[in-house]
C-alpha positions as CSV (number, residue, x, y, z in Angstrom):
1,X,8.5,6.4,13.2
2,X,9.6,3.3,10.8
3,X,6.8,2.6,9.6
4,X,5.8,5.8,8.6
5,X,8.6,5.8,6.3
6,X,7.6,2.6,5.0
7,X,4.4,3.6,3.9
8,X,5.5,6.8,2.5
9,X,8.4,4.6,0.4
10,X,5.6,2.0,-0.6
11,X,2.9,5.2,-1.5
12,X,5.9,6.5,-3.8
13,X,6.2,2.8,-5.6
14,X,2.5,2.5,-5.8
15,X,2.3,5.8,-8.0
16,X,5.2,5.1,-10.0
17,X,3.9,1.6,-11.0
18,X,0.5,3.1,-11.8
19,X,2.3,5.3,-14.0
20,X,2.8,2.3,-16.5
21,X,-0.7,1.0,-16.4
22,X,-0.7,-2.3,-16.2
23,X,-4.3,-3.3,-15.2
24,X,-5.3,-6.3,-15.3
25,X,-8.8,-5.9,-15.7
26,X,-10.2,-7.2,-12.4
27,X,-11.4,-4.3,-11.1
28,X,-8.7,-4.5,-8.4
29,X,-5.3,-2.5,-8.4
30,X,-3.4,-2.9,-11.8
31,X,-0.9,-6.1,-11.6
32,X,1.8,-2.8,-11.6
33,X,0.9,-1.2,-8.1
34,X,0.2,-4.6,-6.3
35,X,3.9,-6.0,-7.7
36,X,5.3,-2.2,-6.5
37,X,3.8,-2.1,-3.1
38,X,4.6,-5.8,-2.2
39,X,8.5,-5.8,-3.1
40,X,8.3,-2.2,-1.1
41,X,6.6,-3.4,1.5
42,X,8.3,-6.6,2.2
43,X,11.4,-5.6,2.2
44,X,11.2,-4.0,5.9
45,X,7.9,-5.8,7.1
46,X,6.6,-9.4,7.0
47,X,4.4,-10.7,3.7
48,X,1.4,-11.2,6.0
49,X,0.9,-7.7,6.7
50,X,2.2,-6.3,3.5
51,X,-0.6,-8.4,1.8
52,X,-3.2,-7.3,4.7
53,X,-2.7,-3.8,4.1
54,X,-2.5,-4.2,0.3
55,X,-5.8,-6.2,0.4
56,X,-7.5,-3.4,2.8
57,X,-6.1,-0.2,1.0
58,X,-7.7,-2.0,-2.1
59,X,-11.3,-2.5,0.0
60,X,-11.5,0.6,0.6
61,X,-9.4,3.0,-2.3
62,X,-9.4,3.3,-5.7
63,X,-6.0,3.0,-7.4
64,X,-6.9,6.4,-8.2
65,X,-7.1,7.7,-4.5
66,X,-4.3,5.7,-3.2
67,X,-2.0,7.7,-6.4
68,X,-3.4,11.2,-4.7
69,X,-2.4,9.7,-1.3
70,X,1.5,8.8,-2.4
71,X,1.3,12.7,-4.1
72,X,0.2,13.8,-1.3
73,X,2.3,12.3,1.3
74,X,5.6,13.7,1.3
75,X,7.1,13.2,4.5
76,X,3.4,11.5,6.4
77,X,1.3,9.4,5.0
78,X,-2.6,10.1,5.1
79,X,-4.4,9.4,8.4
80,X,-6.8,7.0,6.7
81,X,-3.6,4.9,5.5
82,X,-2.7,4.9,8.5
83,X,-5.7,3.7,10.0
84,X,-5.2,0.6,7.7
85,X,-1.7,-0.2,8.7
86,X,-2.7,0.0,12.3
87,X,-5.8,-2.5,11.8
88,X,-3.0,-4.9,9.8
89,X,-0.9,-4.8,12.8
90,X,-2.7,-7.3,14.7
91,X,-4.0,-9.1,11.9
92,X,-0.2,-9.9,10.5
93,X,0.7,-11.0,14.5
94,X,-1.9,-13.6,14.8
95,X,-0.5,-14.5,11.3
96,X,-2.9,-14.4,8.8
């Protein structure tokens, strides 16, 4: 499944970016991981859901959890990311 492999790809960015630790001290996912994921993202699905599931993985994840998630994801992501993706689905559709 494509997107699947998407998430997997942008899991894989997220960690690396996280890796260099650049938080910005909002409390939110360092300015690192949400530069990663976006330009991962985007480049195979549209900026409305790219942003949708970036703004719900950070609702509901630590930067911390969604690292374990891209170590643990080699070839599937985690159900629960999935479960995010799938509620941005119809959210990036209706366009916003």
């Amino acid at each position: 499944m494509k997107l699947r492999t998407v998430l997997v790809a942008v899991l894989a960015m997220a960690m690396l970016a996280a890796a260099c630790g650049d938080d910005d001290g909002t409390g939110g996912y360092s300015d690192g991981v949400r530069d990663s994921y976006m330009r991962g993202c985007t480049g195979s699905q549209s900026e409305a859901f790219c942003e949708c599931t970036l703004n719900e993985l950070e609702k509901r994840f630590t930067e911390e959890e969604l690292i374990a998630f891209a170590i643990e994801a080699s070839e599937q992501p985690p159900d629960d990311f999935v479960d995010v993706a799938r509620a941005c689905i119809g959210e990036a559709d209706r366009g916003g």
